[in-house]
C-alpha positions in Angstrom: 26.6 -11.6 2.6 23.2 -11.0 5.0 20.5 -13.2 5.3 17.0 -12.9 6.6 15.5 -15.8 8.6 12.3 -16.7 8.0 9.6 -18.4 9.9 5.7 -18.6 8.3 3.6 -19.7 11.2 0.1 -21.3 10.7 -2.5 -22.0 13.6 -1.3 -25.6 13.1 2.4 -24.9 13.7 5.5 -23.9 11.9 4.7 -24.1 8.0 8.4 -22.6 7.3 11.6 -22.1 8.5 14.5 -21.1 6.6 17.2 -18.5 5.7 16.0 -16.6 2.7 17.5 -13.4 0.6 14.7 -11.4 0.4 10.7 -11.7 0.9 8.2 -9.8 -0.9 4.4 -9.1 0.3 1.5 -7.0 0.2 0.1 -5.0 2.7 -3.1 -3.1 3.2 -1.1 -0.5 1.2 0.7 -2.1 -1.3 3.6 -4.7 -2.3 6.9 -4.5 -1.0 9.9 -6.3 -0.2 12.3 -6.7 2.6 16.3 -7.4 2.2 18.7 -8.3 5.6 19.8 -4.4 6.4 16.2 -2.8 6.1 14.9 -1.4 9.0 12.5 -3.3 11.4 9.4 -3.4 9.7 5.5 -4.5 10.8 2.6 -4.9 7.8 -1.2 -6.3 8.1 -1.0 -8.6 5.2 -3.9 -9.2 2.7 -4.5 -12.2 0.7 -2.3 -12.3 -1.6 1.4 -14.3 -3.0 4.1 -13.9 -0.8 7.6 -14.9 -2.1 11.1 -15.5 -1.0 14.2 -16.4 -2.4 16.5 -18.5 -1.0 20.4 -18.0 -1.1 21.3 -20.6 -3.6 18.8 -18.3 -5.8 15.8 -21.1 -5.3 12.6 -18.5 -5.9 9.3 -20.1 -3.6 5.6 -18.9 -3.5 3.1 -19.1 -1.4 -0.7 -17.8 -1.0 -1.2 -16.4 1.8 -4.6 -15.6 3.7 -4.6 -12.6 5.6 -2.1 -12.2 8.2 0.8 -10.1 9.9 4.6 -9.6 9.0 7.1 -8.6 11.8 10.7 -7.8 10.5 13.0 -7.5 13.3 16.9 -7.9 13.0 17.6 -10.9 10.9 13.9 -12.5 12.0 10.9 -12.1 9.5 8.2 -13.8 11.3 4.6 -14.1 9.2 1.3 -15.3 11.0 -1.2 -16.3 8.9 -4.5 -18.3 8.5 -4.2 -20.6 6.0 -1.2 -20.6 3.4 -0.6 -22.7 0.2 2.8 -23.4 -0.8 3.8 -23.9 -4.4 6.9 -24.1 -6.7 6.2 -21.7 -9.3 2.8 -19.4 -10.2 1.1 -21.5 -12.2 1.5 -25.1 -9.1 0.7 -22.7 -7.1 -2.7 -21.5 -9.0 -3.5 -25.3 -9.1 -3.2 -26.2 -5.4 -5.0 -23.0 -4.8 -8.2 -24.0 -6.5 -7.7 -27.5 -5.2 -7.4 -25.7 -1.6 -10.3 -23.6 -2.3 -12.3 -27.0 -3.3 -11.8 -28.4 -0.1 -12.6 -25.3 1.9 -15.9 -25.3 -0.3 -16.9 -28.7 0.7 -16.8 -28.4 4.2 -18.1 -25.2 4.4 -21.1 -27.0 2.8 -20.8 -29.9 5.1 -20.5 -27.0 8.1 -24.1 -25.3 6.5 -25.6 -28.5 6.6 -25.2 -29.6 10.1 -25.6 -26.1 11.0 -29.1 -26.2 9.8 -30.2 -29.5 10.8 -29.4 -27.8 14.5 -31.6 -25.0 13.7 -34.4 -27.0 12.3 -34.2 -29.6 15.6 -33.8 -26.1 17.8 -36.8 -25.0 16.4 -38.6 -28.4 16.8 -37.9 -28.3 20.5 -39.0 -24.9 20.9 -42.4 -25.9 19.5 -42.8 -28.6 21.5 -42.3 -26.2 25.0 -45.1 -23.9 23.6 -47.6 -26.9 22.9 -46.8 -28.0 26.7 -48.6 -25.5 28.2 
């Protein structure tokens, strides 16, 4: 029997690395799946679940953000922001929203210290033009 090997890489490094069955996707254009003899393949990713199953029949989902697949030979490789691993739909739901909860917070804290810069920039600027 064929196998694909897999490799999910993150900004921070290597999320995944394993020998899977099959992955499945979606692309700008739609899902789709890739087994060992398909030909080599490349897709733009969108947000979306991305799944594999293993060859002891383990199934494993993931969210991904956006990203690209490159299928070439036996290697799958898939680049992507930020993914979220998760055992079946509904864990992965969870740590989705728990992901997204995080993201929210320090975006907030990121708009917050982003505006105190403003306000101080502006401050300064008023100072030069009450100089002269």
């Amino acid at each position: 029997m064929f196998f694909l090997n897999l490799k999910i890489l993150l900004p921070a490094g290597v999320q995944i690395e394993t020998e899977v069955e099959k992955v499945s996707a979606e692309a700008q254009n739609g899902h789709f799946t890739l087994l060992p003899r398909h030909i080599d393949f490349v897709a733009a990713l969108v947000p979306g679940i991305f799944y594999y199953l293993t060859p002891e029949g383990e199934e494993h989902f993931m969210a991904l953000d956006e990203g690209i697949l490159v299928k070439q030979g036996d290697q799958v490789y898939v680049s992507a922001a930020r993914a979220v691993p998760g055992d079946d739909l509904e864990h992965l739901e969870e740590a989705v929203e728990s992901e997204l909860k995080v993201l929210g917070e320090s975006e907030k804290k990121a708009r917050a210290v982003m505006a105190r810069l403003e306000a101080d920039t502006l401050r300064r600027f008023s100072r030069l033009g009450g100089e002269r």
